[in-house]
C-alpha positions as CSV (number, residue, x, y, z in Angstrom):
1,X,-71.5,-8.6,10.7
2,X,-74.7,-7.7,8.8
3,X,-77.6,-5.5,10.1
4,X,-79.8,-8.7,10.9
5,X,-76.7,-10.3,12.9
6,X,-76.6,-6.8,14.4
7,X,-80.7,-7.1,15.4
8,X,-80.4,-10.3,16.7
9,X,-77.8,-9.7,19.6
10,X,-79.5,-6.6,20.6
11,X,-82.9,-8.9,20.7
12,X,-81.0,-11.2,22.7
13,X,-79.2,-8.8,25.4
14,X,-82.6,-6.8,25.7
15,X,-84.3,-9.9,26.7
16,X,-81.3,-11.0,28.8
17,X,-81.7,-7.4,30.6
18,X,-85.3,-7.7,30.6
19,X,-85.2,-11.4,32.4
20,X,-82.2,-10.4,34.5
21,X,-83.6,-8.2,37.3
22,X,-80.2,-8.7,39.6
23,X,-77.0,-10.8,39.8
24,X,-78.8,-14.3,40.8
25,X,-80.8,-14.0,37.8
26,X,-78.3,-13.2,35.6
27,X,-76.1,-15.9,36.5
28,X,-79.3,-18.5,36.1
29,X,-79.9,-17.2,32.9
30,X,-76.0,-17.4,31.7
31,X,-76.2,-21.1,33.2
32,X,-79.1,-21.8,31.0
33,X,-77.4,-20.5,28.0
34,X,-74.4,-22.5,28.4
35,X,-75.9,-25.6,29.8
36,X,-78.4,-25.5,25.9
37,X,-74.6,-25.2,24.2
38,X,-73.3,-28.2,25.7
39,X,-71.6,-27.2,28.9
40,X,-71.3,-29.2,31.8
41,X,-72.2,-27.3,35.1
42,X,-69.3,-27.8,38.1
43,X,-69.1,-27.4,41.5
44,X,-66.4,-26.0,43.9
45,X,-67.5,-28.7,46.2
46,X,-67.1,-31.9,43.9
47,X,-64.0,-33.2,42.2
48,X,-63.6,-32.1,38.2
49,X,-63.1,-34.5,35.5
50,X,-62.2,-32.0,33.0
51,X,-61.5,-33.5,29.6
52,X,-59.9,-31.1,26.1
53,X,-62.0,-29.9,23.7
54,X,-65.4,-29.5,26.2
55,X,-66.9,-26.7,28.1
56,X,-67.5,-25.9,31.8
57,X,-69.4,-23.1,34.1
58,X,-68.8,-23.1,38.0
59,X,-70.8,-20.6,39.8
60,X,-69.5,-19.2,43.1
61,X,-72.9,-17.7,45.9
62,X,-75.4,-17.9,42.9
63,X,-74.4,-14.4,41.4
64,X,-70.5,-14.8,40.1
65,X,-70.1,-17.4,37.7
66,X,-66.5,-18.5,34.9
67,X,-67.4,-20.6,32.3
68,X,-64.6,-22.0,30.3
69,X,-63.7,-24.2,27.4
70,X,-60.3,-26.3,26.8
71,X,-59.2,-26.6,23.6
72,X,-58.6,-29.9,21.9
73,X,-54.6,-29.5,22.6
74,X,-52.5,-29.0,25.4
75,X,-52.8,-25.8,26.4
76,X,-50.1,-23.1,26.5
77,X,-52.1,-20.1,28.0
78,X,-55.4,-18.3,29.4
79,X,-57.4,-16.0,27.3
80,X,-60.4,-14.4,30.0
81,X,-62.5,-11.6,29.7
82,X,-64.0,-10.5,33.4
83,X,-67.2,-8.8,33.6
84,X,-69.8,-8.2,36.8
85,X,-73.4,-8.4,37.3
86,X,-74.2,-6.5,39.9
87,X,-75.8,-2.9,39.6
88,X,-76.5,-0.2,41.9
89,X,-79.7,-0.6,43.6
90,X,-81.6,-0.4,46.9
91,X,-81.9,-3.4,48.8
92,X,-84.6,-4.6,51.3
93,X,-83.6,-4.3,54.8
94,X,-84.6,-7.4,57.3
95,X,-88.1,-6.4,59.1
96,X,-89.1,-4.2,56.0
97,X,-92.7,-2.7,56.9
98,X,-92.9,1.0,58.1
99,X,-96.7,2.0,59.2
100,X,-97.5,5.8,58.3
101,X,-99.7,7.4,60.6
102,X,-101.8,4.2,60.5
103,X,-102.6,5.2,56.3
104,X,-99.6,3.7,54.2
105,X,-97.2,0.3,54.5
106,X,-94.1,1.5,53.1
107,X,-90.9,-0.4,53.1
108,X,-87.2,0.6,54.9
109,X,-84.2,-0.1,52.0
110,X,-80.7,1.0,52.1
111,X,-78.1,2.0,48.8
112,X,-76.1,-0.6,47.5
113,X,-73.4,0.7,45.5
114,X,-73.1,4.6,44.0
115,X,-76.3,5.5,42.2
116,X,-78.3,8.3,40.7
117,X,-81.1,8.3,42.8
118,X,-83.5,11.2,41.5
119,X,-84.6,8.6,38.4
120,X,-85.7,5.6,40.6
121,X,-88.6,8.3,41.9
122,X,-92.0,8.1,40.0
123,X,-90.9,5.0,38.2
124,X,-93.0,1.2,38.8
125,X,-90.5,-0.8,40.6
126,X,-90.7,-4.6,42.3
127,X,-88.6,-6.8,44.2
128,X,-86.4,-10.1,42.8
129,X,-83.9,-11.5,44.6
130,X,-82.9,-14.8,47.3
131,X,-84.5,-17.0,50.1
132,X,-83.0,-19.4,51.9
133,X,-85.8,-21.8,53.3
134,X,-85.4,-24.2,56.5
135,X,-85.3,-27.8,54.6
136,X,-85.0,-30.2,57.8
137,X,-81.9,-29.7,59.2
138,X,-80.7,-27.7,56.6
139,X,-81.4,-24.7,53.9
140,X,-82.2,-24.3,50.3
141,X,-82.0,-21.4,48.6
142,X,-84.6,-20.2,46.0
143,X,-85.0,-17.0,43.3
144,X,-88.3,-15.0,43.5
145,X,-89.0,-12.3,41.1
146,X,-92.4,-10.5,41.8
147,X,-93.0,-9.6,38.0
148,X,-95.5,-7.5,38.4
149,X,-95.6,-3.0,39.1
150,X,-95.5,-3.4,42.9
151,X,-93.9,-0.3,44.2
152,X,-93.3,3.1,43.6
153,X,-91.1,6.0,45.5
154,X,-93.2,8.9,45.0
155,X,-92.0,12.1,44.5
156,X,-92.6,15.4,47.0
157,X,-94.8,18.1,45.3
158,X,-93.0,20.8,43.6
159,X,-95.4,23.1,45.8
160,X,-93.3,21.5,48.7
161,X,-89.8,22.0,47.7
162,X,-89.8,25.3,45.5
163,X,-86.2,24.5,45.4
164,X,-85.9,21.4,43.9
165,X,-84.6,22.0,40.9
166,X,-81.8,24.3,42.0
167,X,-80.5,20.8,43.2
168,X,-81.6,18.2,46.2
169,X,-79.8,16.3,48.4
170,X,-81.2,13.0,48.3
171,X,-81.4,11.3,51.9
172,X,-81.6,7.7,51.8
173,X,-83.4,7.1,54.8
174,X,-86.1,9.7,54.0
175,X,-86.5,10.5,50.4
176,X,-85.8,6.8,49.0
177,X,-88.3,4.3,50.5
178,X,-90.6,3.2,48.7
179,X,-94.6,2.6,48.7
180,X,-95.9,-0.9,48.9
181,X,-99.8,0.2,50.2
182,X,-102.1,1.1,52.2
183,X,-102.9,-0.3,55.5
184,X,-104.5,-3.4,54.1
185,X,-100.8,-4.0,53.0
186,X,-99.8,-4.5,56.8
187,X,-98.0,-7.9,57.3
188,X,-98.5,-8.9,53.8
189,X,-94.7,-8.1,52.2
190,X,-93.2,-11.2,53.7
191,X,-96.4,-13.2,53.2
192,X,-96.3,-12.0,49.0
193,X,-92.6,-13.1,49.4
194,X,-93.6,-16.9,50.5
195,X,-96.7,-17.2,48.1
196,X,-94.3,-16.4,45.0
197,X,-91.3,-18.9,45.9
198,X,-94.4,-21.4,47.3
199,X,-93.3,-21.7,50.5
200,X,-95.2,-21.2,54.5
201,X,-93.8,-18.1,55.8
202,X,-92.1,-19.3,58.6
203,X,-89.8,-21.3,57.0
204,X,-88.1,-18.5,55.4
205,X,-84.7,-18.0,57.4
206,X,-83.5,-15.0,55.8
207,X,-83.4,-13.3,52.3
208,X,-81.5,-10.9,49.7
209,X,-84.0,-8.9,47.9
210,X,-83.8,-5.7,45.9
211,X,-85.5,-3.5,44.4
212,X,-85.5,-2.6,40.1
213,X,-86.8,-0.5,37.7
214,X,-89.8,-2.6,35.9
215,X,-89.2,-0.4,32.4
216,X,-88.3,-2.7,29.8
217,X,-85.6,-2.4,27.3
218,X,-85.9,-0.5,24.5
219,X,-84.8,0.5,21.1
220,X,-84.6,4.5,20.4
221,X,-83.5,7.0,18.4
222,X,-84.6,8.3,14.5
223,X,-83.3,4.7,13.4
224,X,-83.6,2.6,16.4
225,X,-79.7,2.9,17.0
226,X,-79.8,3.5,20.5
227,X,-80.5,1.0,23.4
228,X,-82.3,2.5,26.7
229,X,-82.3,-0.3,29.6
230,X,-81.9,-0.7,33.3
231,X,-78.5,-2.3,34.2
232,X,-76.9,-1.8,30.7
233,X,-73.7,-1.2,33.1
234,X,-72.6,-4.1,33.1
235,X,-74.6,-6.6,32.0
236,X,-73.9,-5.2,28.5
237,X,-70.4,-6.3,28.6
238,X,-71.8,-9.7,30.3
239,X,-73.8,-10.5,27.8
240,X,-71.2,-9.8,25.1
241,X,-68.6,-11.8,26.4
242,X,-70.8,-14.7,26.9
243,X,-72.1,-14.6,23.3
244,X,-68.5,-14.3,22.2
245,X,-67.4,-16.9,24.5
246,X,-70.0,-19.4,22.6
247,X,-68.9,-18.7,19.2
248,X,-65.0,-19.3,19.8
249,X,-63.1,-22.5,18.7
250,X,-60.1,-22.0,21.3
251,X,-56.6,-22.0,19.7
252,X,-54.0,-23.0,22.2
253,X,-55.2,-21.3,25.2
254,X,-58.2,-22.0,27.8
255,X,-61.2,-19.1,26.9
256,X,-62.4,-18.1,30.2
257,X,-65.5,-16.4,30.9
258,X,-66.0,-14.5,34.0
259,X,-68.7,-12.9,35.4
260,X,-68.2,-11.5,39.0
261,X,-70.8,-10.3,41.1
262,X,-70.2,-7.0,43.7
263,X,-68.4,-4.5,41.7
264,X,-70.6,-1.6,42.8
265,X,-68.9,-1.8,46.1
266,X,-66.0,-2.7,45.9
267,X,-65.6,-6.3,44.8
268,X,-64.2,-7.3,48.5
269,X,-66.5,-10.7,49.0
270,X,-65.9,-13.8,48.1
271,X,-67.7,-14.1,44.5
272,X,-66.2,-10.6,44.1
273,X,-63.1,-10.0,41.6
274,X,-60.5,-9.3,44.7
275,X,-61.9,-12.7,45.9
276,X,-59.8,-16.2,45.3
277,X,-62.5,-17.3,42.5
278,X,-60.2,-16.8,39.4
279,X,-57.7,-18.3,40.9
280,X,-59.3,-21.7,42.3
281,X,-60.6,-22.2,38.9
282,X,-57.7,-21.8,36.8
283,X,-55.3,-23.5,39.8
284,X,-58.1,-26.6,39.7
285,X,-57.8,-26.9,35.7
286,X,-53.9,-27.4,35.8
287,X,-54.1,-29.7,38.2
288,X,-56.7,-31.4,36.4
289,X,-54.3,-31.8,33.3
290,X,-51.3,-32.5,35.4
291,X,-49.6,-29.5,35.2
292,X,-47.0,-28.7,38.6
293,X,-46.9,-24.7,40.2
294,X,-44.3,-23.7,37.9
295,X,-46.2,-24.7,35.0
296,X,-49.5,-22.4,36.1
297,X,-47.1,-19.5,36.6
298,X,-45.5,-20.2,33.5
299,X,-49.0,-20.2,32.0
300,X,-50.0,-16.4,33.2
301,X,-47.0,-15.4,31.1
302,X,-48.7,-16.2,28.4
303,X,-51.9,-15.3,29.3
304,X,-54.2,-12.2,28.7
305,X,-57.2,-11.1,30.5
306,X,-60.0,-8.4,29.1
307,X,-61.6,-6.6,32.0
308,X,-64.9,-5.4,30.7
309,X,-67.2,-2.9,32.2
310,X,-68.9,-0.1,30.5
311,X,-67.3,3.5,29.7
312,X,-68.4,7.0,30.1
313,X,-69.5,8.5,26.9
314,X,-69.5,11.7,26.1
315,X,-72.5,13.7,26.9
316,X,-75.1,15.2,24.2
317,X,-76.0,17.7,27.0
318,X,-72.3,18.1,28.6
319,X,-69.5,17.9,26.4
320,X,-67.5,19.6,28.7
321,X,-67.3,16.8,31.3
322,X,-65.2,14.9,28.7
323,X,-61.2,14.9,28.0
324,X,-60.6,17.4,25.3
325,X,-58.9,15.1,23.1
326,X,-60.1,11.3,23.7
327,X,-64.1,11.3,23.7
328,X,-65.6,8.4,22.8
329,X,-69.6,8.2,21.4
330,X,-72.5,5.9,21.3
331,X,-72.1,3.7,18.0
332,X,-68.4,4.5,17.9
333,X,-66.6,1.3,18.9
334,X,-65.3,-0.2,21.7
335,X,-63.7,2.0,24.5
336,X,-59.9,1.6,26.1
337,X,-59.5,2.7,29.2
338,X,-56.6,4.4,31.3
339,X,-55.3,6.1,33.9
340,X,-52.3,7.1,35.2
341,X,-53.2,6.7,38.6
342,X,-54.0,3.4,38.1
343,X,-57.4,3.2,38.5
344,X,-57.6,1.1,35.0
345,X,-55.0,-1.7,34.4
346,X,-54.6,-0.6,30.7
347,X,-50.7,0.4,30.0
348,X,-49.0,0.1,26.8
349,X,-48.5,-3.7,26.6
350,X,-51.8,-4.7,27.1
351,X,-53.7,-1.6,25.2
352,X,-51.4,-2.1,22.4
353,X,-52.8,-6.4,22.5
354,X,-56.5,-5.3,22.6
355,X,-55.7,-3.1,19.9
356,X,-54.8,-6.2,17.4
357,X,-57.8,-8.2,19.1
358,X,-59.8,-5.3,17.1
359,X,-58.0,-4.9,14.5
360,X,-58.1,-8.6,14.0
361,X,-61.7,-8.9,14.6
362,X,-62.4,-5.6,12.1
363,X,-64.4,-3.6,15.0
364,X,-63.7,-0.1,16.2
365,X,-62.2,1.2,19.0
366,X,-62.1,4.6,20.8
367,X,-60.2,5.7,24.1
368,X,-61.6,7.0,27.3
369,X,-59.4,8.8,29.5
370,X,-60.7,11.0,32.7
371,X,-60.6,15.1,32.6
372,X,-57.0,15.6,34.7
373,X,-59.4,17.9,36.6
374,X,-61.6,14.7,37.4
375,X,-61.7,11.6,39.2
376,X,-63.3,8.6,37.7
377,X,-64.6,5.4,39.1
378,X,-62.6,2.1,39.0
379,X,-63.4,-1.2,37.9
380,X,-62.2,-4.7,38.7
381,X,-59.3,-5.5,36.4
382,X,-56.6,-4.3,39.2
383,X,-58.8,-6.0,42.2
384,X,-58.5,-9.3,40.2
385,X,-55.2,-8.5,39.9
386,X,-54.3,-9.4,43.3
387,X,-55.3,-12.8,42.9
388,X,-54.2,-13.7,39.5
389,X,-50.8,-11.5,38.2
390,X,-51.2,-11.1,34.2
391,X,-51.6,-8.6,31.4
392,X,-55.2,-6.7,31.6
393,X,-56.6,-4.0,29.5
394,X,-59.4,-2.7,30.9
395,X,-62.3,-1.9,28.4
396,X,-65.9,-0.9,28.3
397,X,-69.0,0.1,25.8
398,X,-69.9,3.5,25.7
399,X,-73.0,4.8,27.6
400,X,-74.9,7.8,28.9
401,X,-76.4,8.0,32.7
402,X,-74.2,5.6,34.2
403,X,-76.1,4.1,37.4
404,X,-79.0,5.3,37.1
405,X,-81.8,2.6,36.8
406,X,-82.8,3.3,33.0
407,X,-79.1,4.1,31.1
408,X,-78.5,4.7,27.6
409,X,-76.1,2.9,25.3
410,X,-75.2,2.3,22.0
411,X,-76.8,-1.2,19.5
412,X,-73.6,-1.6,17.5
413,X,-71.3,-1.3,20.3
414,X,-73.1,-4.7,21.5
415,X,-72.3,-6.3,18.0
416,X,-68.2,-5.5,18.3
417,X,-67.8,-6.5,21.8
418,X,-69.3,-9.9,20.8
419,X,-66.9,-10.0,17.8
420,X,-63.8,-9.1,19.9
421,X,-64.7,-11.3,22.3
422,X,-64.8,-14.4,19.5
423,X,-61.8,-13.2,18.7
424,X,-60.0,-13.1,22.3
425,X,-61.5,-16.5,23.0
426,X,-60.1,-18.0,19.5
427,X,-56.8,-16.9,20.3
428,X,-53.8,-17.4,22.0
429,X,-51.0,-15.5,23.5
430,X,-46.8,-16.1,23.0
431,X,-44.6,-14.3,25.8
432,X,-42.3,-15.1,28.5
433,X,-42.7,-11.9,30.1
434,X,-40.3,-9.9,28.7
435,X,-42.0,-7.3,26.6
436,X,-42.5,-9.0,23.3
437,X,-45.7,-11.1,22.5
438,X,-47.3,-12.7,19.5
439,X,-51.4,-13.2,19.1
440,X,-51.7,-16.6,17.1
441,X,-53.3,-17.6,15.4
């Protein structure tokens, strides 16, 4: 892959960041993608006419979505990588306005997921998210995205809190909400809301809105070879996949991409990965090629899924808070995860098969492993792995400042996941469960 192949893809992901200010719009702007490459959208509520050699999407509460693509033969397999979309953030509670001594219109949020929440002060923010509007006897949902600086969460005076920078615990409830106005703001947050999804106030029933970082993507570094963004973890991976997924010619296996929404906390919903989704959709192709129960379980034999989500790298500032002997950098390749507690699917079976999907595809890779002295986060490959039972390595790209709302990561990295991913998807898997496979082509 050349440099200009390499500027492209980061041009594309920073304008799918850019345009992707939480789940719902990042699974509207991975249906648009596939719908302009010739996939045909499904829903869980129709019957599927699924015929070999096309491509489908399904989406699953507007902010999980698997696209897939049958190959031209009978199929022996599933080759899936599994992402998510979601990203820690704050989220607008019902009833939003708080007056302040009858000065300021400020609006009460709470946490969703683990974040960093020292960077979302002194930073432009607004709001995106989900209606649902009264349509007769019935609802319909839309997407708002106020795209314009709207709020801001100011910070408290040094002269205030001599203290701060020996460390500060952050309360939610206190520190965290942000500023929408001054009194002429009174009663005017849910009216903005209607005006931007054109609708009369009083026929919205209920919403899902959240707060992000308005800072745009970015190129930095001496030569550009750093990415700074909001929401890098994990729409990084996302986007890679996807881009992958759209360049493969499947083998003898079904490429699957999946994009799951809810990670941050926990994945426990129904578009999340411990949720059924996988499995309907890969139960609902066999049946619509024929094949019986014993046929789909044969299938996950010979099947291989990629869980994706981004990887610690190590610190410029804090080298120390890395393993002493697997620390992988910005620019240096794909990451492999594990851990022995399980926390990462990764064992020696499946790290061994990602290992020949790089080596195949001619990308790097590098191996992230916590401190013993540390615990790290999870990530869905084993949730998913309660549904559907199958080989997973879990895998990510190298970042720094995981969740906060501007995080840093590397511009090749981007480039190999897409190529690995190609090669996933264009691939196929041999094994009966036994220990020995073969990647064929």
């Amino acid at each position: 892959m050349n440099q200009k192949e390499i500027d492209q893809i980061n041009r594309g992901l920073m304008h799918f960041l850019d345009s992707s200010p939480n789940a719902f719009f990042a699974v509207a702007n991975m249906k648009r993608e596939l719908r302009e490459n010739g996939c045909t959208e499904l829903f869980e509520g129709d019957p599927w006419k699924l015929e070999a050699g096309k491509g489908y999407y399904v989406s699953r509460n507007d902010s999980a979505l698997i696209a897939f693509r049958i190959p031209n033969s009978d199929f022996s397999g599933f080759q899936m990588m599994a992402s998510h979309c979601d990203s820690p953030v704050f989220k607008v509670k019902p009833n939003a306005e708080i007056t302040v001594e009858n000065r300021y219109v400020k609006l009460n949020v709470e946490r969703y997921g683990g974040m960093l929440c020292a960077p979302w002060l002194d930073r432009p923010l607004s709001v995106a998210g989900r209606l649902t509007v009264r349509a007769g006897n019935g609802i319909v949902t839309k997407c708002i995205n106020i795209d314009r600086d709207l709020l801001v969460i100011p910070n408290l005076a040094i002269h205030m809190d001599r203290q701060v920078n020996e460390g500060h615990a952050y309360n939610a409830q206190v520190d965290m909400l942000p500023l929408l106005g001054d009194m002429e703001a009174k009663e005017q947050f849910m009216r903005l809301i209607a005006a931007e999804a054109g609708v009369r106030e009083e026929d919205i029933l209920d919403t899902d809105l959240y707060l992000y970082n308005r800072e745009k993507a970015t190129r930095i570094g001496l030569r550009g070879e750093f990415l700074a963004s909001g929401r890098l973890d994990d729409l990084q991976c996302a986007f890679a996949s996807l881009q992958g997924f759209l360049r493969a010619v499947p083998f003898r296996s079904v490429a699957l991409h999946c994009v799951y929404d809810n990670e941050e906390v926990g994945s426990r919903t129904k578009q999340g990965a411990a949720s059924t989704f996988l499995k309907d959709v890969l139960r609902r192709i066999c049946a619509g090629f024929g094949k019986t129960e014993e046929e789909y379980l044969r299938l996950l034999a010979s099947s291989f899924l990629v869980s994706a989500d981004n990887a610690h790298a190590v610190h410029p500032n804090h080298g120390e808070k890395a393993d002493p002997t697997n620390r992988p950098f910005l620019n240096g390749g794909i990451v492999i995860k594990y851990s022995a507690n399980q926390s990462y699917t990764t064992d020696a079976v499946s790290g061994a098969l990602f290992r020949l999907i790089c080596e195949r595809a001619e990308v790097p890779y590098q191996i992230f492993v916590n401190r013993s002295d540390m615990l790290g986060g999870s990530t869905l490959g084993n949730l998913s792995n309660t549904q559907v039972a199958l080989n997973t390595a879990d895998i990510g790209l190298p970042q720094l400042a995981m969740h906060s709302p501007y995080e840093t990561g590397g511009t090749m990295d981007t480039a190999y996941l897409v190529k690995a991913a190609g090669v996933l998807f264009s691939s196929s898997l041999e094994g009966r469960g036994d220990g020995t496979y073969r990647l064929m082509p």
